[in-house]
C-alpha positions in Angstrom: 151.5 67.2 64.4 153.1 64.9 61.8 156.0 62.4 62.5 158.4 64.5 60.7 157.8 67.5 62.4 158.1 65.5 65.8 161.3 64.2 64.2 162.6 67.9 63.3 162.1 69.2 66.8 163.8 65.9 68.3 166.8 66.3 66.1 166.7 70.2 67.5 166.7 69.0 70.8 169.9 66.8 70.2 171.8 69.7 68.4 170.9 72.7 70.9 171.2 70.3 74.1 174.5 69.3 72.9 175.6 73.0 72.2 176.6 74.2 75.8 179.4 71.6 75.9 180.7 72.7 73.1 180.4 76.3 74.1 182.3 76.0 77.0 184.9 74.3 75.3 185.2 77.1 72.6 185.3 79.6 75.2 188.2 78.3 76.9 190.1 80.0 73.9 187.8 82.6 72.2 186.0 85.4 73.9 182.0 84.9 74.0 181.4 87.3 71.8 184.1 86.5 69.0 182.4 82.6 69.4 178.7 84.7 68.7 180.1 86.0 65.2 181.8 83.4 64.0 179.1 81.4 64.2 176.6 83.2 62.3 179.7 84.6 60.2 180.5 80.9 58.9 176.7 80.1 59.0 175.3 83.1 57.2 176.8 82.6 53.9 175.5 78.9 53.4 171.8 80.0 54.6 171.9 82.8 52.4 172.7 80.9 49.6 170.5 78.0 49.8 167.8 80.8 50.3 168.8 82.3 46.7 168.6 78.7 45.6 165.2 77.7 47.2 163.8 81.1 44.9 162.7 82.5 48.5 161.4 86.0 48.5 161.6 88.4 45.6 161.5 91.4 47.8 164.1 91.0 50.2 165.1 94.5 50.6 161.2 95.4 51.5 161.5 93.2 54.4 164.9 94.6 55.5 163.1 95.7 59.2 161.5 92.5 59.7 164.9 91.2 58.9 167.2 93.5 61.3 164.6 92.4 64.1 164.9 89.1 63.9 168.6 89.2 63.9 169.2 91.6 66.6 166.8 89.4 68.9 167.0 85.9 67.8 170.9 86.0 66.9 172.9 89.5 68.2 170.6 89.5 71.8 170.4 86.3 72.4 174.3 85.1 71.7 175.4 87.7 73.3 173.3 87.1 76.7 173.8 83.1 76.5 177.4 83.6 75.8 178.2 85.6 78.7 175.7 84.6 80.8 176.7 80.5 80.8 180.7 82.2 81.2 179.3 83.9 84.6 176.7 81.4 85.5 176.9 77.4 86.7 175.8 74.7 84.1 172.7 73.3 86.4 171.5 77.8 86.6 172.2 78.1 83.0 170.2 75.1 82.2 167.4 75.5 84.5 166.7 79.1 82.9 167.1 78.0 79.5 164.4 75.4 80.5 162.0 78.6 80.9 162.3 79.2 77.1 158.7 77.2 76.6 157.2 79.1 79.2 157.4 82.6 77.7 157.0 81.4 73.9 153.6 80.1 75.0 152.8 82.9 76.9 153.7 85.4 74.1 152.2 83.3 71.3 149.1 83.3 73.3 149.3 87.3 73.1 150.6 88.0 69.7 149.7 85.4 67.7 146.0 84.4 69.0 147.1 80.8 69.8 144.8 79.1 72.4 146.2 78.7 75.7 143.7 76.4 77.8 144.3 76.0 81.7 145.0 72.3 80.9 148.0 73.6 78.6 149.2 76.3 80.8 149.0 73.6 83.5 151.1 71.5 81.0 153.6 73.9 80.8 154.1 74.5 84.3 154.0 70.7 85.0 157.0 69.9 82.5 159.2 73.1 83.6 158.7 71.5 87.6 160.2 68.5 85.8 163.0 69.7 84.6 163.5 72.1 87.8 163.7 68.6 89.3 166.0 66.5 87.2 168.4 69.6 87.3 168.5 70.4 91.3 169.2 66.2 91.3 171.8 66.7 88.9 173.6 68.7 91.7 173.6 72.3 92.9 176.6 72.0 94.4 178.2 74.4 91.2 175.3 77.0 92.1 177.2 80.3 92.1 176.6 83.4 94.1 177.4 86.7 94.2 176.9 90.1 91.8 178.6 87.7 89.5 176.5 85.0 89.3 173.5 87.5 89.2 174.6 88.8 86.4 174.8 85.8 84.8 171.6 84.4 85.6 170.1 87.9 84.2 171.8 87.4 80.8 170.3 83.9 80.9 167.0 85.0 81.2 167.5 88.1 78.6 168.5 85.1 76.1 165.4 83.2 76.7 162.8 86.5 76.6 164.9 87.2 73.0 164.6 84.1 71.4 161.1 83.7 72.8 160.1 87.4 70.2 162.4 86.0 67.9 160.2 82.8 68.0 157.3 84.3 68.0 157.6 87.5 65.8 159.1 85.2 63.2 156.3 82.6 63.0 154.0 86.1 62.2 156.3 86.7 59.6 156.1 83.4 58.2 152.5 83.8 57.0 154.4 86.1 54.0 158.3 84.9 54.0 159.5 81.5 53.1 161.2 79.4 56.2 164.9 80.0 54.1 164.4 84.1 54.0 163.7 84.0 57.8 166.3 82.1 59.0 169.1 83.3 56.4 168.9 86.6 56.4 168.7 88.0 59.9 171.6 85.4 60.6 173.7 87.9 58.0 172.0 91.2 59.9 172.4 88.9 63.3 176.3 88.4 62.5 177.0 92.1 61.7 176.1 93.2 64.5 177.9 91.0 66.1 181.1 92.2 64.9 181.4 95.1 66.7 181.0 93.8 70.0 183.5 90.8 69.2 186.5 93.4 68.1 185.5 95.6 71.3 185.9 92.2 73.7 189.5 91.8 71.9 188.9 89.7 68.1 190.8 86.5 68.2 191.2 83.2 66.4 190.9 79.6 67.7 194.4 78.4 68.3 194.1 74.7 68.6 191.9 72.0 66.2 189.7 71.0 69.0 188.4 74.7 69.3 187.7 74.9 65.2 186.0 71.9 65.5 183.8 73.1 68.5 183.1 76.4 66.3 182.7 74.5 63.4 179.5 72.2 65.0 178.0 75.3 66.3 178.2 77.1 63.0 176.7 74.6 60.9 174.8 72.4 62.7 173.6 74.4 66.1 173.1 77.5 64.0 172.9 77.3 60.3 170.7 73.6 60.1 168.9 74.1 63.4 167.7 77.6 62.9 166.2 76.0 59.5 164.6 73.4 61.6 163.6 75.3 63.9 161.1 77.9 61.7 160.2 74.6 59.4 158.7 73.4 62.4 156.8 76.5 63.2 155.6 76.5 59.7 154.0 73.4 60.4 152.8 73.7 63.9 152.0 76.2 67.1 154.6 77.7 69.0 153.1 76.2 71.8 154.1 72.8 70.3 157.1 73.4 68.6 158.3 75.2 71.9 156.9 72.4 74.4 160.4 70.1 73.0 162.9 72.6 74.5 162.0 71.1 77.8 164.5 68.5 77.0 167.6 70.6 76.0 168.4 70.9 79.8 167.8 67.1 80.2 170.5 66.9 76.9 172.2 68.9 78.4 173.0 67.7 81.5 173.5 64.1 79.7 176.5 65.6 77.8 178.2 67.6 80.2 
């Protein structure tokens, strides 16, 4: 794997590991699922665009189903489950599941995309999810919530990770025949309308205070629109096995800006 590859997937780590904080500050005003929308809502338009711009695919409306897969999985699914599930759920459960993610993209790009998965990778995998285990119970459990409440969040946790992980994985397929821009923009547009519904439903309403905007404003552009790009350049250029082996650190970021 090149150095800029190494250097896109550290950058992802940064942005995505910095993301809860700014989550649960956002939530402290807007309801999980209005935060969900308007962050593909502000994101959307910009990926589009620089999708137009980069010539992308001539066919767009062809791949329309590969399109509404990806972003009822990748954006509707998964926002919706990590954004109620982190409201239920502690920050050391939360981060502990999320630390799964490279567990079930290996395991499902073994399956659907033919990618070799020795017993010294698998063992890999394995080894560096024990370590974040680790470095999360010594952050503290003392927040570790209980109850049909905190159940339920730890369920939506995991139903983020197994969404992103087809997302991941399905997408990469679709990458053999779609440009990097197509993928990422225009199942963010499909991933934000379906959003919508479910945000007016929880009760639609606007940030009130700066701090808030500004919270929604990082997530939209850099945690969604720039790291989604990132995030399927990288798969363009390597396995999902290796791309997917960085977001062992997000919980390690994670923890470090909480």
């Amino acid at each position: 794997m090149k150095l800029e590859t190494h250097l896109m997937l550290a950058s992802l780590v940064v942005l995505w590991g910095s993301s809860y904080v700014f989550i649960k500050i956002a939530l402290q005003e807007i309801s999980p699922m209005t935060l969900a929308f308007l962050r593909f809502a502000i994101a959307a338009p910009f990926l589009v665009a620089l999708a137009r711009r980069s010539g992308g695919n001539q066919s767009v409306t062809k791949s329309f189903k590969i399109f509404l897969i990806l972003g009822a999985t990748g954006v509707a699914a998964y926002h919706a489950f990590q954004n109620v599930g982190i409201n239920l759920t502690s920050a050391s459960e939360s981060s502990l599941i999320v630390g799964s993610n490279p567990v079930f993209i290996s395991l499902l790009g073994h399956w659907y995309l033919n990618e070799r998965l020795t017993l010294g990778k698998l063992a890999g995998v394995i080894l560096a999810f024990s370590g974040v285990t680790v470095i999360v119970i010594g952050n503290g459990l003392e927040g570790l919530t209980t109850g049909f409440t905190g159940v339920l969040g730890d369920l939506l946790c995991l139903g983020a990770v197994l969404s992103w992980a087809v997302y991941s994985v399905y997408g990469k397929r679709k990458l053999l025949t779609l440009s990097s821009y197509d993928v990422t923009a225009y199942p963010s547009m499909y991933g934000a309308l379906l959003l919508m519904p479910l945000a007016f439903y929880e009760g639609f309403s606007l940030p009130s205070s700066l701090s808030s905007w500004l919270c929604v404003l990082y997530l939209s552009l850099l945690c969604t629109g720039l790291a989604y790009l990132i995030w399927y350049k990288a798969l363009e250029k390597t396995t999902a096995y290796r791309a997917a082996s960085y977001l062992f650190f997000i919980p390690v970021v994670s923890i470090l800006t909480a």
